[in-house]
N, C-alpha and C positions, 0 to 999 in steps of 0.2 A: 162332559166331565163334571162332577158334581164337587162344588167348593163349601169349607165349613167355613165361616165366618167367627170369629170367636167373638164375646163380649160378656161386658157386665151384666148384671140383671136387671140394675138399675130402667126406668122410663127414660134419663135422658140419653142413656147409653146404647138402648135398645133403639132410639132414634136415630140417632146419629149410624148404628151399622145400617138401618134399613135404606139409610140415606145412601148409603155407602153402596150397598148391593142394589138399589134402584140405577146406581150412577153405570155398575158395574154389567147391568142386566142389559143397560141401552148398549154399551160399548162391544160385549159379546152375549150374545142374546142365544145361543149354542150351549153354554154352560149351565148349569144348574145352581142353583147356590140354597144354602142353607143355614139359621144362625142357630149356633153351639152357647150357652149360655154357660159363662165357669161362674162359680161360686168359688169363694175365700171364705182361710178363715174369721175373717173381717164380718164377711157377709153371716156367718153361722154366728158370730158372738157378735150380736150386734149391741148388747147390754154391756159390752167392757171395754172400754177403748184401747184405739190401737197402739198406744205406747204403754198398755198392759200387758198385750198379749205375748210378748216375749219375744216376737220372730219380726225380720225383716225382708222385704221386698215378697210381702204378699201375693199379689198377683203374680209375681215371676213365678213363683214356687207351684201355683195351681199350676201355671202353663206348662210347664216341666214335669209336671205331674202328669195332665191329660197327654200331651206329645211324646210322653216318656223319654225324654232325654234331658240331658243335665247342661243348662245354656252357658254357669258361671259359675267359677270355681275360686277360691280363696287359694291366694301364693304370698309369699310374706312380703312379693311387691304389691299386694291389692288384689283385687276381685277382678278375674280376665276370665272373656269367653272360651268356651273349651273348645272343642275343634267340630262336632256339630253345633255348639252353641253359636258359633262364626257364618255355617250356613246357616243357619234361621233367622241370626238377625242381617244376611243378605238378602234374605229373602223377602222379610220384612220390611226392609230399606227401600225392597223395589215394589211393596205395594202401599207405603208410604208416597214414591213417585208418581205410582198409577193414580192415587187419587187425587193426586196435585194435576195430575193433567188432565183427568175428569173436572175438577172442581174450573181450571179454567177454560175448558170445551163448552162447560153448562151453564156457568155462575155467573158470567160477565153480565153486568148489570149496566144498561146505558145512560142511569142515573147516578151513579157509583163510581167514584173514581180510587183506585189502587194502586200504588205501587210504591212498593219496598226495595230501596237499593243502598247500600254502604260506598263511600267514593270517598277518593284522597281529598283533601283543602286544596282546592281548583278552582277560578274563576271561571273559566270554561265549562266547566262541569256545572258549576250553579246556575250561570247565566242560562246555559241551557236547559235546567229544572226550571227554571224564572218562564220560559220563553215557553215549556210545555204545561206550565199551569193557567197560561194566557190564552192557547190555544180552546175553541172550540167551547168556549162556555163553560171550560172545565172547573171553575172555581162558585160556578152554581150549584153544582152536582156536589153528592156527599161523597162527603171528602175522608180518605184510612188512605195516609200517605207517610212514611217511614223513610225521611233522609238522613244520613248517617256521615258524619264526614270523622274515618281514622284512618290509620297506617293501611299499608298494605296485611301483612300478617295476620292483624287483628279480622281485616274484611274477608280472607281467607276464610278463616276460623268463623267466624260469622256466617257466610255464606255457609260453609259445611257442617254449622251446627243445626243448620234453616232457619237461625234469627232474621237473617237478611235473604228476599229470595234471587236479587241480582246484588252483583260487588264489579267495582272496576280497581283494578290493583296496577301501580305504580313501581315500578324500578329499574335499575340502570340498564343499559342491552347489554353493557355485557355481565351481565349476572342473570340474563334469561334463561342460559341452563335450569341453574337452579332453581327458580322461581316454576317453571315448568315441571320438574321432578316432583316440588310438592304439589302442585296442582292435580298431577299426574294419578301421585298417592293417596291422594283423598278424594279421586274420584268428580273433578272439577270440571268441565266442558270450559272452553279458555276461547277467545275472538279477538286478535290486534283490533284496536280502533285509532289509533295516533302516536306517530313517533314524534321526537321530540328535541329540541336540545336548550335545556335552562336556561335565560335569559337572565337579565340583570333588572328589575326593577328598584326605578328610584324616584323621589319627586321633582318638580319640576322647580323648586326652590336647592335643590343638592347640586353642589359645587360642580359635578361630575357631566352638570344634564348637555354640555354644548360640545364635549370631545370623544372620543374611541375612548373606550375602557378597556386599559390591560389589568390582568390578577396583579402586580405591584399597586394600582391605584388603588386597590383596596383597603391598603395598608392602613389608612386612616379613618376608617370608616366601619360606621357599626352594622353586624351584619343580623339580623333579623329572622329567627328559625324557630320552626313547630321543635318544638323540644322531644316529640315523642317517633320525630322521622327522623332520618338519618341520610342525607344526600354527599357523596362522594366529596370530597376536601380537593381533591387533585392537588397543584402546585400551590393552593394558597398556604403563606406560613405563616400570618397574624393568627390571633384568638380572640377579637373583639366581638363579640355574639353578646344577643340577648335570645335567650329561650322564651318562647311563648309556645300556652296551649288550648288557646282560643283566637279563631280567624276572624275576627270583628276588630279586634284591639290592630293588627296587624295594616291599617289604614290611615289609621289614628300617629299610629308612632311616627310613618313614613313622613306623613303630613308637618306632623308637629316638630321633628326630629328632622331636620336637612341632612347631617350626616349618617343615615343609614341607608340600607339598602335590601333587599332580597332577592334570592333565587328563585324564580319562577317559571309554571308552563307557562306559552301563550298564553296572552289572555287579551280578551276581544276589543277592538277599539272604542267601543261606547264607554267601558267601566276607565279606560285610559282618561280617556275624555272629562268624564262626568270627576274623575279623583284627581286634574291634573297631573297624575304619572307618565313616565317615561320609562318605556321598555329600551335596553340598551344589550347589546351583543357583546360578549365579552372575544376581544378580539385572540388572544392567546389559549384560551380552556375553554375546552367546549364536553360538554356533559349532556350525550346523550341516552334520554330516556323512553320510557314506552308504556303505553296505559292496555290494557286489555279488559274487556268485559269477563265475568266472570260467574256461573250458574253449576245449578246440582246438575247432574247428568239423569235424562229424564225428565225434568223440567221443562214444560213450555210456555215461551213467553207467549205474554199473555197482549190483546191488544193495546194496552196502556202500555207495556213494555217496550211493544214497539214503537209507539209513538213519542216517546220518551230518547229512545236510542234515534232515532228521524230524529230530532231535534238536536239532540246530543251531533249527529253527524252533519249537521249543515252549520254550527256552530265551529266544529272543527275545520271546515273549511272555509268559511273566515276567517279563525286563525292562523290556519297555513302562511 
């Protein structure tokens, strides 16, 4: 089968495909490939710049031009793909994926260390980035490393826009339906890693730290929240909260602040320790939740990735 490659004409653009069909020549070595060079009209006016020339998404227009079909069409909600313009950019999607998974078959570098992931505000979760940056000499080696700590939604979105190439997303079980459905719909590859149920964290100077905690004890008590997450209220009827939206400050208040508190996952005995906190079960509500990794479909992790999740899982089970 003989494949056209399209590209610029540009020298770094012409690199970068040959790299691309070299990657593709080891993987099936059966096919033929060849690269198609478009020109724009960018490229033919190179003397006028491009917010003279009148026209927008220049390349798309060549491309729709050479392939003869029409990718995107204006509706008075906005610019939407048209019904073969939906197949080309699935198709596109999936050789976007293919070179993701050449790039990590070939690229891994054993002096290089990678890995891009988005994760909820988790001790757990950090502790265990802490514990795979420790590992193996890994903070000798050059370092392109992308930790991300937001909501779920956002890591969603993230992950599926490929800013992030792993996400692990947070919410209640019973809102897993839903959380599935969109995962579902954009195409998201999904892995339980740790169920869960919110504990009580407080310091060991809070009134609270030497008896059972019921939801009435909280009554007086300031409760301590990512302003941009949203975890389920159940039976509590106070409204003492402070919003925070940085996870550094959130150590500080506990410490300094006797009367607060927060909802949290596990989180592993050394950081208890090292913070004098006290993890506390709230005897009447109980709020369980559940973390899942989260990837494009098509994506393979890559060895950092798994080493990373290795770590991630043997942290988890300390916490259990």
């Amino acid at each position: 089968m003989k494949i056209i490659v399209g590209s610029r004409g540009s020298s770094l653009a012409l690199k970068q495909t040959e790299y691309v069909i070299e990657k593709l020549q080891r993987a099936y070595p059966e096919n033929e490939y060849e690269i198609k060079v478009i020109h724009t009209i960018g490229d033919k006016m190179q003397h006028i710049a491009l917010d003279k020339i009148n026209d927008k998404g220049i390349f798309v227009k060549e491309i729709e031009k050479e392939a003869n079909i029409k990718i995107f069409e204006r509706h008075n909600k906005g610019v939407v793909p048209t019904t073969k313009g939906k197949e080309f950019l699935i198709q596109a999607k999936k050789i976007v994926q293919e070179v993701d998974y050449l790039k990590n078959m070939y690229q891994e570098d054993p002096h290089k260390l990678n890995l891009d992931i988005c994760v909820p505000r988790s001790s757990y979760i950090s502790e265990a980035f802490i514990e795979y940056l420790k590992m193996d000499n890994n903070m000798k080696k050059e370092l392109n490393l992308n930790y991300r700590e937001t909501n779920s939604i956002d890591t969603i979105q993230n992950v599926y826009d490929g800013e992030n190439n792993l996400g692990i997303v947070r919410f209640p079980l019973r809102d897993q339906d839903y959380y599935f459905n969109i995962l579902n719909l954009k195409e998201l590859t999904y892995e339980k890693l740790f169920s869960f149920d919110y504990q009580i964290l407080i310091s060991k100077d809070n009134p609270l730290k030497d008896q059972e905690i019921c939801i009435k004890d909280l009554k007086n008590q300031i409760e301590l929240k990512h302003g941009d997450i949203h975890i389920e209220e159940g039976k509590q009827e106070h409204h003492k909260q402070m919003n925070i939206y940085e996870r550094g400050i959130q150590f500080e208040l506990l410490n300094e602040i006797p009367e607060t508190y927060m909802w949290v996952a596990p989180i592993p005995k050394k950081l208890l320790k090292q913070n004098d906190f006290v993890l506390k079960e709230c005897k009447d509500q109980k709020k369980p939740y559940v973390d899942y990794l989260i990837y494009r479909k098509g994506y393979v992790l890559t060895k950092e990735d798994q080493s990373f999740l290795n770590c991630l899982k043997k942290v988890i089970e300390q916490v259990k």
